[in-house]
Each structure stands twice: as C-alpha cells, then as structure tokens.
PAKE-789636 format. One record per residue (C-alpha): residue in three letters; x, y, z; residue number from 1. Coordinates in Angstrom, 3 decimals. Layout:
% PAKE-789636
  resn         u         v         w  resi
   Ala         X         Y         Z   NUM
...
//
This chain:
% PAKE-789636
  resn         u         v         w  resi
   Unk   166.892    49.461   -92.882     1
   Unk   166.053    52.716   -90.906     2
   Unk   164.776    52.245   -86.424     3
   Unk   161.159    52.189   -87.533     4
   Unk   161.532    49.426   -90.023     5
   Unk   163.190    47.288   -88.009     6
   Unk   160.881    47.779   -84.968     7
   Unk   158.275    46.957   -87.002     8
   Unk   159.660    44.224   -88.091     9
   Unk   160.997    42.818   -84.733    10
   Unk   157.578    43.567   -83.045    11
   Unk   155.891    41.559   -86.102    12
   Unk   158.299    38.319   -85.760    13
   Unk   158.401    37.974   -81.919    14
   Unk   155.053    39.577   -80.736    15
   Unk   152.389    39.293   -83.864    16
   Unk   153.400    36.331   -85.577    17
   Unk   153.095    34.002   -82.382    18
   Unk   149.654    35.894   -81.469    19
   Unk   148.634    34.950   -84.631    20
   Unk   149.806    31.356   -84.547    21
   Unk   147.950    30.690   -81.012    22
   Unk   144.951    32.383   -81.517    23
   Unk   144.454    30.386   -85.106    24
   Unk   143.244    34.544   -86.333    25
   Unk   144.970    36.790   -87.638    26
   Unk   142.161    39.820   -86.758    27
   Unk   143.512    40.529   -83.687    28
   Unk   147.302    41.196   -84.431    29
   Unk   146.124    42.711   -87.597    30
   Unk   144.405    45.633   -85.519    31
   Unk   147.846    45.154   -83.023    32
   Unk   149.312    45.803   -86.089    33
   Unk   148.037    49.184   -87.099    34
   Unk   148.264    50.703   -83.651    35
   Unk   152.143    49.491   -83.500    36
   Unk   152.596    51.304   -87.044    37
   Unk   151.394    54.517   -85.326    38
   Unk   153.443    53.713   -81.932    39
   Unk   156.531    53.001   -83.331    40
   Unk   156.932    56.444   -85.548    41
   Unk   156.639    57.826   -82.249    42
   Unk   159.086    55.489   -80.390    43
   Unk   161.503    56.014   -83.078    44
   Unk   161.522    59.940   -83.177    45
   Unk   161.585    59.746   -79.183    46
   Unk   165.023    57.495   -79.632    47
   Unk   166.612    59.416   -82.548    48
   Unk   165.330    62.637   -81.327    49
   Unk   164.266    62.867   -77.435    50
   Unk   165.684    64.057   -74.390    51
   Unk   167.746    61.113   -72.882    52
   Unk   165.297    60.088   -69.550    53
   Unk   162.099    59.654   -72.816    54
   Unk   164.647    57.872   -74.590    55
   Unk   166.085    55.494   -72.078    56
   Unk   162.312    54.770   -70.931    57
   Unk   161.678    53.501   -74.348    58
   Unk   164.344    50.977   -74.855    59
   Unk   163.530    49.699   -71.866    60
   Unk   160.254    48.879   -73.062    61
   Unk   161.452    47.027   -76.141    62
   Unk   164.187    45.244   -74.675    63
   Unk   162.378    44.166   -72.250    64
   Unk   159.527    43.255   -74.524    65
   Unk   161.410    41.922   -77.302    66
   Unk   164.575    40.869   -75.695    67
   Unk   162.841    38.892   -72.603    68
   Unk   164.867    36.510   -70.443    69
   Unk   166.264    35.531   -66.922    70
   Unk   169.613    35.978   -67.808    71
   Unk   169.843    39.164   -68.798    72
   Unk   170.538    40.818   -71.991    73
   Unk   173.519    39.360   -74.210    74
   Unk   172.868    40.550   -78.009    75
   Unk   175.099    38.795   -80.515    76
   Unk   177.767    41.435   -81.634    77
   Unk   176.546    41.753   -84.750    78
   Unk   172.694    43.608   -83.115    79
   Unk   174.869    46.446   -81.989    80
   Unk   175.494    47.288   -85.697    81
   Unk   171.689    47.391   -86.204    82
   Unk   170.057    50.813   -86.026    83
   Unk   168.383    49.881   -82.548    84
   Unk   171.710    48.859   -81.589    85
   Unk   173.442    51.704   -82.520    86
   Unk   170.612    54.032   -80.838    87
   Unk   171.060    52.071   -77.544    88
   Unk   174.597    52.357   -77.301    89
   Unk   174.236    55.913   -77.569    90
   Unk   171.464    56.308   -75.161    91
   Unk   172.506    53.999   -72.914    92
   Unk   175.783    51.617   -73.793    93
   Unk   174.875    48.620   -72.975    94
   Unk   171.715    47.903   -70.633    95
   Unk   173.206    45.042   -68.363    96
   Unk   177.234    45.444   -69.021    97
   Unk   179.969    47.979   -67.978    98
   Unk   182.428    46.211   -70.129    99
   Unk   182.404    44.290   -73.454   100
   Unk   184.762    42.466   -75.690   101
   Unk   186.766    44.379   -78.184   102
   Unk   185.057    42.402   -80.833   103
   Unk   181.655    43.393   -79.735   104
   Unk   183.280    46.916   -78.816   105
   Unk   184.092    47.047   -82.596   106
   Unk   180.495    46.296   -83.506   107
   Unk   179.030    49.163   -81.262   108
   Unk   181.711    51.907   -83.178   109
   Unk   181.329    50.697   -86.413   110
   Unk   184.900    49.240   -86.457   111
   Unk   186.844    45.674   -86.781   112
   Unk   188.022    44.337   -83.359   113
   Unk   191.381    45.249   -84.742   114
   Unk   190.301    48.958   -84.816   115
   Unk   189.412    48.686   -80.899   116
   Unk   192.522    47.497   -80.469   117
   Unk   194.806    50.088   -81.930   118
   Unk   192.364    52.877   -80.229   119
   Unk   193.407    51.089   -76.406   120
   Unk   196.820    50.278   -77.995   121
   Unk   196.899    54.296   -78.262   122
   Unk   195.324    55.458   -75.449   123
   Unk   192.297    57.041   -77.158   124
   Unk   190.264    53.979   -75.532   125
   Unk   190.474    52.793   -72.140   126
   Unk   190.537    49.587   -71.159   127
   Unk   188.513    47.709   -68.436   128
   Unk   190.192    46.017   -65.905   129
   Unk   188.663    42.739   -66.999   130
   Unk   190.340    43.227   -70.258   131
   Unk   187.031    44.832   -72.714   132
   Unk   186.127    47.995   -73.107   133
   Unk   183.934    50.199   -70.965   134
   Unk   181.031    50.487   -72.017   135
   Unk   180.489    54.189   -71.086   136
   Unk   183.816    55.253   -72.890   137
   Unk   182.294    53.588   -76.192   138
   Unk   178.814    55.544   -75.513   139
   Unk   180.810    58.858   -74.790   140
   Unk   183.153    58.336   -78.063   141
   Unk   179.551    58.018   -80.120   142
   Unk   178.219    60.502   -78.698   143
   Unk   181.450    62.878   -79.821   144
   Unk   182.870    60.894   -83.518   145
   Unk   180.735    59.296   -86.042   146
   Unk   181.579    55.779   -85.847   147
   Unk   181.970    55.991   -89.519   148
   Unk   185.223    58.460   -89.127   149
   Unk   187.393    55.860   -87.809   150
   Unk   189.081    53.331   -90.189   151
   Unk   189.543    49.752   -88.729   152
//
C-alpha cells in the first residue's frame, strides 16, 4: 500500500465511517470524502517530497487527528513499518519518545530486533541510557541507508 492509500484509508475508518454511523447519512462524509481524496495527494507529496517544517506540520495534523489521546502517542511496533510510519520516522522519529525498544527500533529500520542489536553490539548504533535506542540516531541512519540495505 503506497502513503496516500493508507491515509485514505485511515481517514475513512476513524473519521468517515463514525460520521456516517451518527449522522444515520452517508451524504455528508461522502462529499468529506471527495475533498479528503484531493487533500491527501497533497499531504502525501508534502511528506514524501516537502521541505521538513511543511512536512512536520502535516503529521502533526494526522496524528493528532487520527491518533487522538491523553496519553500520548504509543503506535504498536508493527505502524512504524507502515508507509506513514516510515515517513514519520524520517521526518520526525518518533513524535512523543527520545528512545524506543530495540524491537520497535527494528520496526522503524526495517530490521528484526536482533538486527538492532548487533548494530549497538557494534557500535554503529548508540544506545540510550535507558537501554533503547535513540530515536534521533534511528531518524539520522534513515535519513543516510535504506532500511532495506541492512540484513537482520
């Protein structure tokens, strides 16, 4: 699934659908709808494409719109393997944390939680103090290798 598909598709299930569902019509998030198709070609070639300041302005929009809580924001591991995940991480790491596990580590590069571990085990990752990774060393290894270059 490419960023716009899956904005789309997360705007659909956690905005639309429930619009939808209270308002007993579908008219309304139907015209929602056809605006957000427009939106999010934008949103996506600001993220993929932007200078970092448009960029970091848009995700938080949507994580803050899609993502909403008092507790701040704790994806499973597996999100930061998504494409939105992976655009995040580059933008921004992660939006509330300077460390993570190394199994959620492993999900932002592309690599098992093994993987993270030989990278600290070698010194080509640091690690945090509270035993993770940070979060900015991930972002700035992205930002330099492919995640797909390193074998777990």
């Amino acid at each position: 699934m490419d960023l716009a598909g899956q904005l789309l598709r997360l705007l659909d299930n956690r905005l639309l659908d429930p619009l939808e569902i209270l308002l007993d019509d579908d008219r309304p998030a139907d015209a929602i709808r056809t605006l957000l198709r427009h939106r999010v070609a934008g949103w996506a070639e600001t993220l993929e494409h932007g200078d970092d300041t448009a960029a970091v302005h848009v995700i938080a929009r949507l994580i803050g719109t899609l993502y909403p809580g008092d507790d701040g924001f704790h994806p499973p591991a597996d999100w930061w393997r998504t494409p939105l995940g992976q655009i995040v991480v580059r933008r921004v790491g992660h939006p509330y944390a300077a460390s993570v596990s190394l199994s959620t580590a492993g999900a932002m590069l592309g690599i098992s939680r093994q993987g993270v571990h030989d990278l600290v085990r070698r010194g080509r990752l640091p690690r945090h103090p509270d035993g993770g990774v940070p979060v900015a060393a991930i972002r700035d290894r992205l930002r330099t290798i492919p995640p797909t270059e390193e074998s777990p």
